[in-house]
C-alpha positions as CSV (number, residue, x, y, z in Angstrom):
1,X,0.0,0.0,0.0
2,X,1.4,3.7,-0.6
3,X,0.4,6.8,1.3
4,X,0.4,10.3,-0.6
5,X,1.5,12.7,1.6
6,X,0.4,16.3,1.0
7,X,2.0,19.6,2.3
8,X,-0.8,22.2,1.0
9,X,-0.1,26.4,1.1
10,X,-3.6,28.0,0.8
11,X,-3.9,31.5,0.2
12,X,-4.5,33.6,3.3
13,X,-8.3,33.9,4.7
14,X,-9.0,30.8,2.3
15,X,-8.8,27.4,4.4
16,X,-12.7,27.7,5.3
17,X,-13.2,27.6,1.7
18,X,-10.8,25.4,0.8
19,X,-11.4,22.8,3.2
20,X,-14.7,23.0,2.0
21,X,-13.9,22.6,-1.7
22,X,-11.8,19.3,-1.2
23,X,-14.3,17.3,1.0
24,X,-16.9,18.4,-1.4
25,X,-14.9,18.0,-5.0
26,X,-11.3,15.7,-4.2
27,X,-12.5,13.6,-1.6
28,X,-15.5,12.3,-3.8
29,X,-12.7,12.1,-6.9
30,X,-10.0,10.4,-5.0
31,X,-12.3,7.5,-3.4
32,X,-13.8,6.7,-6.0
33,X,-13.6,3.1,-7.1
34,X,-12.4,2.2,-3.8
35,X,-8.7,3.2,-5.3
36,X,-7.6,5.2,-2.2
37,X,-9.0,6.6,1.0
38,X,-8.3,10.3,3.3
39,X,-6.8,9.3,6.4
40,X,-5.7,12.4,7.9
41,X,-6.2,16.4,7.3
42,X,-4.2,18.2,9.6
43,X,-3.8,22.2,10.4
44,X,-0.8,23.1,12.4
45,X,-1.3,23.6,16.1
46,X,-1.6,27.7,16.9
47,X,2.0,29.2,17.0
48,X,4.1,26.1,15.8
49,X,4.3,26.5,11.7
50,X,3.9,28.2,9.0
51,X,0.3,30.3,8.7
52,X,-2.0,28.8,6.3
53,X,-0.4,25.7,5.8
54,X,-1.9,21.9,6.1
55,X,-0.7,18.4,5.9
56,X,-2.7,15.4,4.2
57,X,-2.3,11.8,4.3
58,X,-4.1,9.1,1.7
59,X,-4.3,5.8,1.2
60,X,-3.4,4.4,-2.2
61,X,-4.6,0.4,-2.6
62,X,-0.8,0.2,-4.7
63,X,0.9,1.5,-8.1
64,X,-1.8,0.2,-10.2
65,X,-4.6,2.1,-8.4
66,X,-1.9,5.4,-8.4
67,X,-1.5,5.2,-12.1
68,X,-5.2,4.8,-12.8
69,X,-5.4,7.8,-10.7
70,X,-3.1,10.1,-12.1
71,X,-4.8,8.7,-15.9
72,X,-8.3,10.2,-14.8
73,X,-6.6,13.5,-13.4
74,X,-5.4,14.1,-17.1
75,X,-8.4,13.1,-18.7
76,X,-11.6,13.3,-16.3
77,X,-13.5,17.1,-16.6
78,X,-14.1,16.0,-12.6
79,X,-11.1,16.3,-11.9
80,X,-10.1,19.8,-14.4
81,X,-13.3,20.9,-12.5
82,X,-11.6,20.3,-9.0
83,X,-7.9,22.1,-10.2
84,X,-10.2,25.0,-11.5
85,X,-11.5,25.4,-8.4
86,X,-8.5,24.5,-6.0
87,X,-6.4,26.9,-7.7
88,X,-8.8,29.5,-6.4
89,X,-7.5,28.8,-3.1
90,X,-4.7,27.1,-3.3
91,X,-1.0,28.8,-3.8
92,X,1.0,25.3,-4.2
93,X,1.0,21.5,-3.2
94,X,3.7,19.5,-2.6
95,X,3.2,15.8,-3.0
96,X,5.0,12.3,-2.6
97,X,4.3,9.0,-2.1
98,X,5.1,7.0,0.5
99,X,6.4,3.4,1.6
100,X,6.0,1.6,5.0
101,X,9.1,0.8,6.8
102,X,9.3,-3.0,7.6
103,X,8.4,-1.9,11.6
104,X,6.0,0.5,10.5
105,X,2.7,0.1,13.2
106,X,0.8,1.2,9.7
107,X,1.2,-1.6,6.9
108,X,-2.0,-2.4,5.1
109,X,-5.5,-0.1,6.6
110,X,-9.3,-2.1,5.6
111,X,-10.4,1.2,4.4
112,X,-13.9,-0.1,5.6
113,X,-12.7,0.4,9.5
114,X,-11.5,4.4,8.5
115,X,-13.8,6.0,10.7
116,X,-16.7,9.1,9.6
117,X,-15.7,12.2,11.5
118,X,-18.1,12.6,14.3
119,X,-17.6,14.1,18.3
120,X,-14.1,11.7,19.1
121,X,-11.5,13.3,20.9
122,X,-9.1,14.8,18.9
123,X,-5.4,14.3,19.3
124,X,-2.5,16.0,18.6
125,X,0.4,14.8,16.6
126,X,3.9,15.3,16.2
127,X,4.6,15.2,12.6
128,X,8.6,14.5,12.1
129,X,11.1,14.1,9.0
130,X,14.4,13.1,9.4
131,X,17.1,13.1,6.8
132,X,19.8,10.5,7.0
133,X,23.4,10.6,6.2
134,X,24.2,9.8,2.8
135,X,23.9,6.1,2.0
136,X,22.6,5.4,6.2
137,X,18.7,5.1,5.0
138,X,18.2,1.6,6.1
139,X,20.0,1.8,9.5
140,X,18.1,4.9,10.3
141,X,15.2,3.4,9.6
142,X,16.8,0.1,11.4
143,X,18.0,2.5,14.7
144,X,14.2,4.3,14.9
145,X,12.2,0.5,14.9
146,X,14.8,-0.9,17.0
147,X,15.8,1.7,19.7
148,X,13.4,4.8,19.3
149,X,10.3,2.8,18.8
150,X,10.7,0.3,21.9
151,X,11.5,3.1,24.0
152,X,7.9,5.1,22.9
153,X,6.5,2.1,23.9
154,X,8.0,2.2,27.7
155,X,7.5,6.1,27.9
156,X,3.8,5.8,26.5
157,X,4.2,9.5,26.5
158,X,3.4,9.7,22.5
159,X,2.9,6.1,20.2
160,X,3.9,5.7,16.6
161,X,1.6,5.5,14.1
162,X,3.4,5.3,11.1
163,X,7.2,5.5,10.0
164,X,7.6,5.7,6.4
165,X,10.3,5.8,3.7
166,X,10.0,8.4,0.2
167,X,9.2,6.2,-2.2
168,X,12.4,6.2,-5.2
169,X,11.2,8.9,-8.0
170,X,8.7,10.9,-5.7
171,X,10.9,13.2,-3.6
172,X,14.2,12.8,-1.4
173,X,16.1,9.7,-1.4
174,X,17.1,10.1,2.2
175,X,14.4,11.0,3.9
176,X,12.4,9.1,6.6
177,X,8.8,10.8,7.9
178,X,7.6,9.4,11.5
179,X,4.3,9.9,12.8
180,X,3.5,10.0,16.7
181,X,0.1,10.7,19.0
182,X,0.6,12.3,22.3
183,X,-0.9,10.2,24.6
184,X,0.9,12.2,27.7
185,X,0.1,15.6,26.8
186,X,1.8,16.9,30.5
187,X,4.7,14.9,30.0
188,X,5.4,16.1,26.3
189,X,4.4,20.0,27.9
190,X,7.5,19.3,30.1
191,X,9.9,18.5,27.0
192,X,8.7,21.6,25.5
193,X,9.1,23.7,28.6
194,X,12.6,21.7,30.3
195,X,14.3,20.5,27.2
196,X,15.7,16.8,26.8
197,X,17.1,15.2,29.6
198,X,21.0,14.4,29.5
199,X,21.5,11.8,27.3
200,X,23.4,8.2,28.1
201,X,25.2,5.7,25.9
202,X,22.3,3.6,24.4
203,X,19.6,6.5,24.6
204,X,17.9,7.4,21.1
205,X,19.5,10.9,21.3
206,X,22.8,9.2,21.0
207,X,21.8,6.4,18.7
208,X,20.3,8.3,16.5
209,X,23.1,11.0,15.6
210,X,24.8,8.4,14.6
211,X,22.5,7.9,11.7
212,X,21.3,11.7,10.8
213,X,21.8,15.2,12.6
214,X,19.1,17.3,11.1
215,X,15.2,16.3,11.4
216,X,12.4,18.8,11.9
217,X,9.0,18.7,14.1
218,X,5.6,19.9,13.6
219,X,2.9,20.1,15.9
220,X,-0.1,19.3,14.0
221,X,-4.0,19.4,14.9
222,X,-6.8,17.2,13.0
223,X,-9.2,18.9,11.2
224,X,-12.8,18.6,12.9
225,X,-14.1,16.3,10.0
226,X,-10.3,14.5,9.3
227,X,-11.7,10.7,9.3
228,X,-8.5,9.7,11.8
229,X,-8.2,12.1,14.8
């Protein structure tokens, strides 16, 4: 299964209306046929990101159902209809698809069980790329199921949803995008207050510079209708 990940910048005063359009237009476009599903629509949290920015994530059943897509997106008035109106709204999307990591909690998803939005809690979630060292890809990806991931697990203050590689001829080659839910809102509070705590020998903090020294964080809040929350 893929996941197309989208980084949308919407023209300022416009997410109402954009929002709006793609639930109403893309949503119906993209789903159909069963080829893919909306998991998540995310804003980012108050004070965190960039203004007027969002982040999507959709399930693709595979390449097949990815090239039928992008064959009715060049050929379907539907879907010249939805660019017409997106463009209206929308200054730019950046797109790429991508891969499961062999650890990854997220494999497969029976896009019968993806929930209608209704009044669950919504949770916030910490959004993170991470860009290995030339040519370290796979132990990165190794280091974060075998040391990072365990220790979420023991901490329980957030849980991983998803850690995912960029699929080859859709963006950067060395590039790894984790998603985690704050369970422990108070606890994570306290890292962003306090800071890290002093790292040992065997700690991620360690462990993982020896694998990549640059990632970046975003604090990001479902949408009130986003079908995962």
């Amino acid at each position: 299964m893929l996941y197309l990940h989208e980084t949308h910048e919407i023209v300022g005063g416009k997410m109402d209306a954009f929002e709006h359009a793609l639930r109403e237009q893309w949503v119906q476009l993209v789903e159909r046929n069963g080829a893919a599903k909306l998991l998540w629509f995310w804003h980012h949290t108050h004070g965190t990101g960039p203004s007027y920015q969002a982040i999507s994530i959709t399930a693709v059943r595979g390449w097949h159902a990815w090239g039928e897509l992008v064959t009715r997106m060049h050929s379907d008035a539907a879907w010249r209809d939805w660019h017409t109106t997106a463009w209206q709204y929308r200054r730019e999307v950046t797109s790429k698809l991508l891969l499961p990591t062999a650890w990854s909690p997220l494999q497969e998803i029976d896009f019968s069980s993806v929930p209608h939005p209704s009044d669950r809690p919504v949770s916030l979630y910490l959004h993170d790329t991470g860009w290995p060292y030339p040519g370290k890809l796979d132990d990165y990806t190794a280091a974060l199921g075998g040391v990072f991931y365990p220790a979420t697990r023991q901490s329980k203050m957030v849980s991983v949803e998803a850690c995912w590689t960029v699929a080859p001829g859709t963006g950067r080659f060395h590039e790894v995008v984790l998603l985690q839910k704050i369970l422990n809102w108070e606890a994570f509070s306290h890292l962003l207050t306090s800071g890290e705590r002093p790292s040992r020998p065997g700690d991620w903090m360690q462990e993982g510079l020896k694998h990549r020294d640059r990632w970046e964080s975003k604090l990001l809040r479902p949408a009130a209708w986003s079908p995962l929350r």
